[in-house]
N, CA, C and O of each residue as an XYZ file, in Angstrom:
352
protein
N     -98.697     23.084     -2.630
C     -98.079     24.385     -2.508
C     -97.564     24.619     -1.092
O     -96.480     25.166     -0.890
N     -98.365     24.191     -0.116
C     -97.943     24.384      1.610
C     -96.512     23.705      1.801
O     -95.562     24.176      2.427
N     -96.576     22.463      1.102
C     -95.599     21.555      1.185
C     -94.416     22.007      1.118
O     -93.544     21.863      1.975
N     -94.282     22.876     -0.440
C     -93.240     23.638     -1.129
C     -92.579     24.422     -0.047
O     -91.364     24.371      0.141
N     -93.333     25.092      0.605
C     -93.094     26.325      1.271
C     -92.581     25.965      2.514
O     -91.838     26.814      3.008
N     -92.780     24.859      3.222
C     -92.192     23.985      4.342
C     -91.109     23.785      3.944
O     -90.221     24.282      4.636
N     -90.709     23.073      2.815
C     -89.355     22.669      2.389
C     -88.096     23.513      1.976
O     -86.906     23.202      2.006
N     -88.779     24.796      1.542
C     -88.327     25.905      1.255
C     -87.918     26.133      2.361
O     -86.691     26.155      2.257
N     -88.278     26.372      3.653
C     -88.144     27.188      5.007
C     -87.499     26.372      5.761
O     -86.837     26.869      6.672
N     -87.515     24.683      5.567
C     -86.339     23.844      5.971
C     -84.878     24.275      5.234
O     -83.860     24.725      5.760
N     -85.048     24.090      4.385
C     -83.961     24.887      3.376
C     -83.642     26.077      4.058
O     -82.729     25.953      4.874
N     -84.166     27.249      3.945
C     -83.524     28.048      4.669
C     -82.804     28.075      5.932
O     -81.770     28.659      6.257
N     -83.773     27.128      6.717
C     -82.924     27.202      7.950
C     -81.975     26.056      7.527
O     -81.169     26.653      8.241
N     -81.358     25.100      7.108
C     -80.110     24.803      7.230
C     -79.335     25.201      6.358
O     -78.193     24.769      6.203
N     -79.832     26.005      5.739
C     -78.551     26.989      5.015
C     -78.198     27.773      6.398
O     -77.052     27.741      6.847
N     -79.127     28.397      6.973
C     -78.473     29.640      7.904
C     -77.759     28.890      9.188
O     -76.886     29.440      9.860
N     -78.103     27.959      9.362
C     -77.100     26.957     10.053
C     -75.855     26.465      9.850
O     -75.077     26.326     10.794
N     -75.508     26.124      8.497
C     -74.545     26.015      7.809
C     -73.306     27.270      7.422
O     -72.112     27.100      7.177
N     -74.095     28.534      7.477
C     -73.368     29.632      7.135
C     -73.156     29.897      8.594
O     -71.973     30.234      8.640
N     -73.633     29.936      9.806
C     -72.843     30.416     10.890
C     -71.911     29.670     11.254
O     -70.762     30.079     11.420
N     -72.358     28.228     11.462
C     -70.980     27.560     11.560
C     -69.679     27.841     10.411
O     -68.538     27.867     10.875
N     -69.823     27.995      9.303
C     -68.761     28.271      8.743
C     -68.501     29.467      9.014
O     -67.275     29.567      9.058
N     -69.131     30.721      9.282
C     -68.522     31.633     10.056
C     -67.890     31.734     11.382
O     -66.977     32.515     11.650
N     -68.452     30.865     12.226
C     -68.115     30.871     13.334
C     -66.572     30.184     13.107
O     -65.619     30.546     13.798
N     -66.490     29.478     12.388
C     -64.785     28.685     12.378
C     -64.090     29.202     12.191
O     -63.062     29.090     12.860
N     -64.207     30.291     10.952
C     -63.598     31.420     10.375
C     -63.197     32.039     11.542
O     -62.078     31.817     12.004
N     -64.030     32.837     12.107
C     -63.390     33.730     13.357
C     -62.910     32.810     14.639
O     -62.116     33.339     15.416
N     -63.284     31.661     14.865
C     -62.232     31.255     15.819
C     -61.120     31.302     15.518
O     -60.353     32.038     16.140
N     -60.612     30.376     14.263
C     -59.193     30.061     13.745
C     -58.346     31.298     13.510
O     -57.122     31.328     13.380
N     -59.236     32.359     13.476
C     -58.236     33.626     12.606
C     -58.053     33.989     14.196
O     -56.863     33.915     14.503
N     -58.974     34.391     15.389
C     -58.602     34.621     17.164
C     -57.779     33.797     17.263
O     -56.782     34.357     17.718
N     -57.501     32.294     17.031
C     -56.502     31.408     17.838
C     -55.074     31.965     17.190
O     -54.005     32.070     17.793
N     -55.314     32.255     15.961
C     -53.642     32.700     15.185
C     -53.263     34.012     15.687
O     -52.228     34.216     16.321
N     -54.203     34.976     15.361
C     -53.525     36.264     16.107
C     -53.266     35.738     17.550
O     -52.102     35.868     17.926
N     -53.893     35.327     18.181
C     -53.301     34.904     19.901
C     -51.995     34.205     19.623
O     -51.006     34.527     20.282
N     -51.945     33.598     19.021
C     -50.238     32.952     19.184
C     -49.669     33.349     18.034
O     -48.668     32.820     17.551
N     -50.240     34.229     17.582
C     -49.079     35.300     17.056
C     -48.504     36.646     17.648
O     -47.469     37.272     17.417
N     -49.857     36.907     18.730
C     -49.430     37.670     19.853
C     -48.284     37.449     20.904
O     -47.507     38.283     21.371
N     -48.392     36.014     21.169
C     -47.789     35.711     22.008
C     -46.229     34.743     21.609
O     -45.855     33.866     22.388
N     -45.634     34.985     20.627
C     -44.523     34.944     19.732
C     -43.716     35.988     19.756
O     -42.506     35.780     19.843
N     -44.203     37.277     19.688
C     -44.095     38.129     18.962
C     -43.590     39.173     20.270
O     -42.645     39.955     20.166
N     -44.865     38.912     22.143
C     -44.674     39.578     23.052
C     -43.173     38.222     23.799
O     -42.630     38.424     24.885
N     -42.956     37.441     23.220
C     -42.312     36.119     23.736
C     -42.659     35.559     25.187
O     -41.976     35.394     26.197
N     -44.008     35.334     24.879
C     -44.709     34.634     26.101
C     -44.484     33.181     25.816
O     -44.323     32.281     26.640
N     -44.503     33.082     24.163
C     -44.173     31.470     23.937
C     -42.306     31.881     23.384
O     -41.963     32.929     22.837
N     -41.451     30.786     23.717
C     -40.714     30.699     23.655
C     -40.316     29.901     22.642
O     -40.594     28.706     22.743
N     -39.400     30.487     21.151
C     -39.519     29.297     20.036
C     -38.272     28.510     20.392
O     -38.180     27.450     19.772
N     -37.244     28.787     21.282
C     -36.381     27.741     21.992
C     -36.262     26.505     22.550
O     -35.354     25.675     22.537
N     -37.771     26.545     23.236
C     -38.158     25.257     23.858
C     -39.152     24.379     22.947
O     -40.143     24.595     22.249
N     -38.562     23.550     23.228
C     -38.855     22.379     21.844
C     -39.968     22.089     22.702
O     -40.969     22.264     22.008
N     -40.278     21.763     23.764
C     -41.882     20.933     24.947
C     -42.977     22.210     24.290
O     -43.520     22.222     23.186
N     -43.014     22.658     24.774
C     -43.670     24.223     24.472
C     -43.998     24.173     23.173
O     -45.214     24.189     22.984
N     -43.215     24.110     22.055
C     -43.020     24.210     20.598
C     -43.813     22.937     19.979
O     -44.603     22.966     19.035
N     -43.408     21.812     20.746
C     -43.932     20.644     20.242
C     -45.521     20.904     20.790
O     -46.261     20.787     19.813
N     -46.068     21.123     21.652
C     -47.254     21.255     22.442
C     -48.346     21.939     21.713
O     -49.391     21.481     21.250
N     -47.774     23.368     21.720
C     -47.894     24.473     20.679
C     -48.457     23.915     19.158
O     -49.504     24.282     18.625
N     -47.675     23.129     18.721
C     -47.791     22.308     17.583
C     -48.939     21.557     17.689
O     -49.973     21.600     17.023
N     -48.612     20.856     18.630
C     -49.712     20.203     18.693
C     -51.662     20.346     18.950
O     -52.507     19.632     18.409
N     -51.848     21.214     19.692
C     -52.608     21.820     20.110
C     -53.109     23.059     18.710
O     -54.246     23.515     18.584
N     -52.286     23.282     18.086
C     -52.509     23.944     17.116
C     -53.226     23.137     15.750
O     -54.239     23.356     15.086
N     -52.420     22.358     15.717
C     -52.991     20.893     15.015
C     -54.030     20.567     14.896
O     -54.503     20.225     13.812
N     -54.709     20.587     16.069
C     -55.858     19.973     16.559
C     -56.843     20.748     16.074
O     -57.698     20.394     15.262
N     -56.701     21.994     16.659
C     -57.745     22.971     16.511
C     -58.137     23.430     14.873
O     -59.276     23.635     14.452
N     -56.938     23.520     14.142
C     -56.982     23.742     12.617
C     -57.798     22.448     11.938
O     -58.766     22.377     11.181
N     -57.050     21.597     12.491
C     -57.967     20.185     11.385
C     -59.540     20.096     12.442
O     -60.566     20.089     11.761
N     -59.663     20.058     13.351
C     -61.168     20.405     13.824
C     -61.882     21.194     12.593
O     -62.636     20.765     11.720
N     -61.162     23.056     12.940
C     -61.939     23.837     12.667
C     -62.271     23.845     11.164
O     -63.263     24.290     10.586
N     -61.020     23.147     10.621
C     -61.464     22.823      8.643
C     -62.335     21.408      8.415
O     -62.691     21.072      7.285
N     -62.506     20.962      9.085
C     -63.170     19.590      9.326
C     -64.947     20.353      9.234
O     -65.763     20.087      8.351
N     -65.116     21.077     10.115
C     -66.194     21.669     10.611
C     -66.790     22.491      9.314
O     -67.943     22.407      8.891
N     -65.555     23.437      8.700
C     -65.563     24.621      7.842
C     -65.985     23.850      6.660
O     -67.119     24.046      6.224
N     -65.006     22.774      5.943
C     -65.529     21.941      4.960
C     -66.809     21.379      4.622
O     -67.316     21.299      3.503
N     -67.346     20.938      5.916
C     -68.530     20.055      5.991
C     -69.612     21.391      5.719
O     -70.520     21.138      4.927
N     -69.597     22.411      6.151
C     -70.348     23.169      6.424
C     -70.450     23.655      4.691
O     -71.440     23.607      3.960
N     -69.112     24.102      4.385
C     -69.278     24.507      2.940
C     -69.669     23.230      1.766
O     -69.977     23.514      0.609
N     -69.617     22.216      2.128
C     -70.355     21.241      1.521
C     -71.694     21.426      1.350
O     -72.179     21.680      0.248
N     -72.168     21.347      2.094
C     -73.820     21.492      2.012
C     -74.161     22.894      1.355
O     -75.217     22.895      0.722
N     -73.490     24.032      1.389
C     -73.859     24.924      1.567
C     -73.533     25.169     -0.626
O     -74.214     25.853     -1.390
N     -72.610     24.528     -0.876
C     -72.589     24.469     -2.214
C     -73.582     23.448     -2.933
O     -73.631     23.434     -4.163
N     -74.398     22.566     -2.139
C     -75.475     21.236     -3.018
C     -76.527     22.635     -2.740
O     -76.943     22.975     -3.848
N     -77.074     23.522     -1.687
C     -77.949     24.176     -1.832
C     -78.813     24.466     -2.958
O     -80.009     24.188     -3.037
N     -78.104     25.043     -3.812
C     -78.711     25.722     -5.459
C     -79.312     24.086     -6.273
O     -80.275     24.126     -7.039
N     -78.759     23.068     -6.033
C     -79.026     22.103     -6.633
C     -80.250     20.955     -6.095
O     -80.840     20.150     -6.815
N     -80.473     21.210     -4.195
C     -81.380     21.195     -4.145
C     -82.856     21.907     -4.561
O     -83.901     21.373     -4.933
N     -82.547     23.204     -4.367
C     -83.615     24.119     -4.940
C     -84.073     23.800     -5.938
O     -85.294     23.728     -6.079
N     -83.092     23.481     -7.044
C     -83.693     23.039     -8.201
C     -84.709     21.976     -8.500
O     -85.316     21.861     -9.565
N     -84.841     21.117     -7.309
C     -85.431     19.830     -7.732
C     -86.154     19.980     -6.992
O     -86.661     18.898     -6.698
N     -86.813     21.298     -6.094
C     -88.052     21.841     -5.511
C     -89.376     22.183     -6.345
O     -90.368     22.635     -5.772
């Protein structure tokens, strides 16, 4: 029964590990878009210049496939949850 209850409370904590990081990605990615949608919009970025644009791109790139890289993995585990439980 002690056992159960250890495993249970491992369980919990990497669920609640799993759910902040997928929160936490959530609100970075949605801050990085309003910021360069801010800055489009005040024309701090310039959609003329292709260096800038390409950069922009790039750097944007990065951060999206990071932050879904991160978001995925996180919601992976976080959907086997119920199916571990079961075999508790």
């Amino acid at each position: 029964m002690d056992k159960e209850i250890k495993k249970k409370n491992i369980l919990d904590l990497q669920f609640q590990k799993n759910l902040i990081i997928a929160s936490t990605t959530v609100i970075i990615m949605f801050t990085y878009l309003i910021g360069v949608g801010i800055a489009l919009i005040t024309k701090q970025i310039e959609l003329g210049d292709s260096v800038r644009m390409w950069a922009l791109f790039i750097i944007s790139a990065g951060i999206t496939g990071i932050g879904l890289i991160f978001f995925y993995n996180a919601y992976f585990h976080i959907r086997n949850i119920p199916d571990v439980l079961k075999n508790l």
